[in-house]
C-alpha positions as CSV (number, residue, x, y, z in Angstrom):
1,X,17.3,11.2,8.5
2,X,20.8,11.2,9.8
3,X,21.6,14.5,12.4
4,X,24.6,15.2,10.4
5,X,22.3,15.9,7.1
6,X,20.5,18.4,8.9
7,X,23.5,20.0,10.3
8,X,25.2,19.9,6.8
9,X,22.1,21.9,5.3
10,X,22.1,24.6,8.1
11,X,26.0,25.2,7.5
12,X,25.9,25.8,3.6
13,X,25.5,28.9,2.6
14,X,25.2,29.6,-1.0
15,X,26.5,32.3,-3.3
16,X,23.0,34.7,-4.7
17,X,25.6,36.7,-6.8
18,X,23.1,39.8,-5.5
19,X,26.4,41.8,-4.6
20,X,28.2,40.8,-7.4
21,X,32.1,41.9,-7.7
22,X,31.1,44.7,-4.4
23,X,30.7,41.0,-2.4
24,X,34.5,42.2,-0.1
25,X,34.6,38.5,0.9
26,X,36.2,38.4,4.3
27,X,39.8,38.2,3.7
28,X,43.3,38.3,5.9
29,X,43.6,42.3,5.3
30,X,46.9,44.1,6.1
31,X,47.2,47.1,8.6
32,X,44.2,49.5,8.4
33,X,44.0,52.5,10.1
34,X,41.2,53.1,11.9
35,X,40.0,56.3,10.6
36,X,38.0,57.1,7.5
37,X,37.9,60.9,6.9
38,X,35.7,62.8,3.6
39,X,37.0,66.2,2.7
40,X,33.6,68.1,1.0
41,X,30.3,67.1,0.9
42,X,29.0,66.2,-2.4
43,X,27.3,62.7,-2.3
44,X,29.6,61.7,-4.8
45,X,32.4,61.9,-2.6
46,X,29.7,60.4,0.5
47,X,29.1,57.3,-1.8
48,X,32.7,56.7,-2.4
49,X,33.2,57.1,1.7
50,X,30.1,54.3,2.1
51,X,31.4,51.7,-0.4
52,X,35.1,52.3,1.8
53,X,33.3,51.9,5.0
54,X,31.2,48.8,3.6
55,X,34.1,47.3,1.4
56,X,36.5,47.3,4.7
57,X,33.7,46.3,7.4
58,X,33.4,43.4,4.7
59,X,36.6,42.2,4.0
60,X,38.2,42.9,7.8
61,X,35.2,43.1,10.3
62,X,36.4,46.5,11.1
63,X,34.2,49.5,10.9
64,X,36.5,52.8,10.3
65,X,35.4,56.1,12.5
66,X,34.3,58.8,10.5
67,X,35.5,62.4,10.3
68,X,35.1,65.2,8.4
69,X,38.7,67.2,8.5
70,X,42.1,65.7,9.0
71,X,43.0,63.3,11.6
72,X,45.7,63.3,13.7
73,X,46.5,60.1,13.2
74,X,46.6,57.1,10.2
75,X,43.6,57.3,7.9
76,X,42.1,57.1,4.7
77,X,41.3,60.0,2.8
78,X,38.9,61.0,0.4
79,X,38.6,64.3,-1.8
80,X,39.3,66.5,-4.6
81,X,42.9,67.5,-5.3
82,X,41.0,71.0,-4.5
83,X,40.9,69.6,-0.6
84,X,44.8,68.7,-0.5
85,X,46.4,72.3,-0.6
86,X,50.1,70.4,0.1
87,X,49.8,68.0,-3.3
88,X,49.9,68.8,-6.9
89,X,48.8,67.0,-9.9
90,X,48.0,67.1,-13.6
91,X,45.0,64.7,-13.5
92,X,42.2,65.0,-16.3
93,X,38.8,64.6,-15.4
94,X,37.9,61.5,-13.2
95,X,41.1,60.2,-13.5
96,X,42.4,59.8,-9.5
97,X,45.3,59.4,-7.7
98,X,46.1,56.8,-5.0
99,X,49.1,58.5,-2.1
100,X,50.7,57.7,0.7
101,X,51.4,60.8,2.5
102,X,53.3,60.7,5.4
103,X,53.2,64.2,7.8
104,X,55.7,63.4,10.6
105,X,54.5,59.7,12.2
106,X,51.0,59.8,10.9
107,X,50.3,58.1,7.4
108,X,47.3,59.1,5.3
109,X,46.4,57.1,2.2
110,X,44.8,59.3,0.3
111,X,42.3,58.8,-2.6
112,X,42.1,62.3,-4.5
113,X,40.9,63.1,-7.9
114,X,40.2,66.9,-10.0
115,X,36.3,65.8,-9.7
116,X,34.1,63.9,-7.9
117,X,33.8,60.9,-9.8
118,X,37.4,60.5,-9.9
119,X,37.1,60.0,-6.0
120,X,34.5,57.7,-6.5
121,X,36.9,55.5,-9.4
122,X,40.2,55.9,-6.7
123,X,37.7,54.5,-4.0
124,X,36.9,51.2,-6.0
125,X,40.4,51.0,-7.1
126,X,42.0,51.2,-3.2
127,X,39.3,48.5,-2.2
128,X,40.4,46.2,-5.3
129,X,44.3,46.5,-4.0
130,X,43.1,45.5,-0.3
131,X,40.7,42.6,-1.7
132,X,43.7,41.2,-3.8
133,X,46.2,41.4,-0.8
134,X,48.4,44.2,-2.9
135,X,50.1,47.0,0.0
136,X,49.0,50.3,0.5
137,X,51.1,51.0,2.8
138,X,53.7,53.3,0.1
139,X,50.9,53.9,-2.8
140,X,51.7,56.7,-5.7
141,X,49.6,55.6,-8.7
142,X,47.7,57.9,-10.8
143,X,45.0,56.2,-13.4
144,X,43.5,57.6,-16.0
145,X,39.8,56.6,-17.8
146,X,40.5,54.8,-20.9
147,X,37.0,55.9,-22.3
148,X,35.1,59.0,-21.1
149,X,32.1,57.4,-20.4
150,X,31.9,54.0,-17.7
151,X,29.1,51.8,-18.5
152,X,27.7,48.8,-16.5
153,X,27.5,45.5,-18.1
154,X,27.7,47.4,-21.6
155,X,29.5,45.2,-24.2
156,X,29.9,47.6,-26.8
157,X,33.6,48.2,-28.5
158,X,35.1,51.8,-28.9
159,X,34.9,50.7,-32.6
160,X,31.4,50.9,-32.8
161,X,31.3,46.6,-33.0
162,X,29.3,44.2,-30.0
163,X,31.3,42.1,-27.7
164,X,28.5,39.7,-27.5
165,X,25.4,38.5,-29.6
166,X,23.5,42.1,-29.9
167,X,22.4,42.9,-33.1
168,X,24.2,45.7,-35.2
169,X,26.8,48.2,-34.5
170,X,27.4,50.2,-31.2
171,X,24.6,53.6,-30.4
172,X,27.4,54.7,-28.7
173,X,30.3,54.5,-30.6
174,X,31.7,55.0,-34.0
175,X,35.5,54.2,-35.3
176,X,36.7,55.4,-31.5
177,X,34.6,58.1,-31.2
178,X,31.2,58.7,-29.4
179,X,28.1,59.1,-31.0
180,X,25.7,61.9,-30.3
181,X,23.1,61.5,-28.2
């Protein structure tokens, strides 16, 4: 066997699709602060600040320092709108809302929702900006849940029909609106 066969083999590394679209392939990222701070406890909020922490070590090799209360200087950060007494929105449940606030020369991106979850949802949505190379450097974007109710892999339509090769009609929906369970 030739040496360069064996030092082919050692260099591929193959794709196990074990992490699925939560992968954060190492990119070029932009500017990151280096601060990650979580207003509140609730390990909703927590598992949005470990999917920042892993998304960013993943994508930039950088691991953020945690804190629990605002920095004095740029960060991200994550909590209710309950947490932000300076900022005002009219957010429904687990929709959330991605800001740049700037207090004098620090810059704070801040993912904030009305509930938990929202935090969660703003989390993944600020990670999918950085992954696709979009700025977040002057964010203001509020998003709002199309459907109440976030399934994984679930291929059912609002209308009650199957996306793919299931049999029958939707146990979750009917005509737009959710079935009793």
């Amino acid at each position: 066997m030739k040496p360069w066969v064996l030092f082919l083999a050692v260099a591929l590394h193959a794709e196990t699709g074990r992490d699925a679209w939560l992968r954060y392939s190492p990119r070029n990222p932009q500017t990151m602060p280096a601060v990650l701070a979580t207003l509140g406890d609730s390990p909703v909020v927590a598992n949005a600040r470990d999917e920042i922490l892993r998304g960013i070590r993943g994508m930039s090799g950088k691991t953020l320092r945690l804190e629990s209360a605002m920095p004095k200087e740029n960060a991200i950060v994550l909590g209710t709108l309950s947490a932000f007494p300076n900022l005002s929105a009219n957010l429904p449940a687990d929709a959330y809302w991605l800001k740049t606030v700037h207090s004098g020369n620090i810059d704070y991106t801040v993912v904030t929702a009305i509930n938990d979850r929202g935090v969660l949802y703003g989390a993944f949505a600020l990670l999918r900006k950085i992954a696709l190379g979009q700025p977040i450097a002057n964010l203001d974007e509020q998003q709002t849940p199309y459907a109440p109710i976030r399934w994984v892999n679930q291929w059912d339509r609002l209308d009650g029909s199957m996306e793919r090769g299931y049999g029958g009609r939707s146990i979750f929906w009917d005509e737009g609106t959710r079935t009793p369970t």
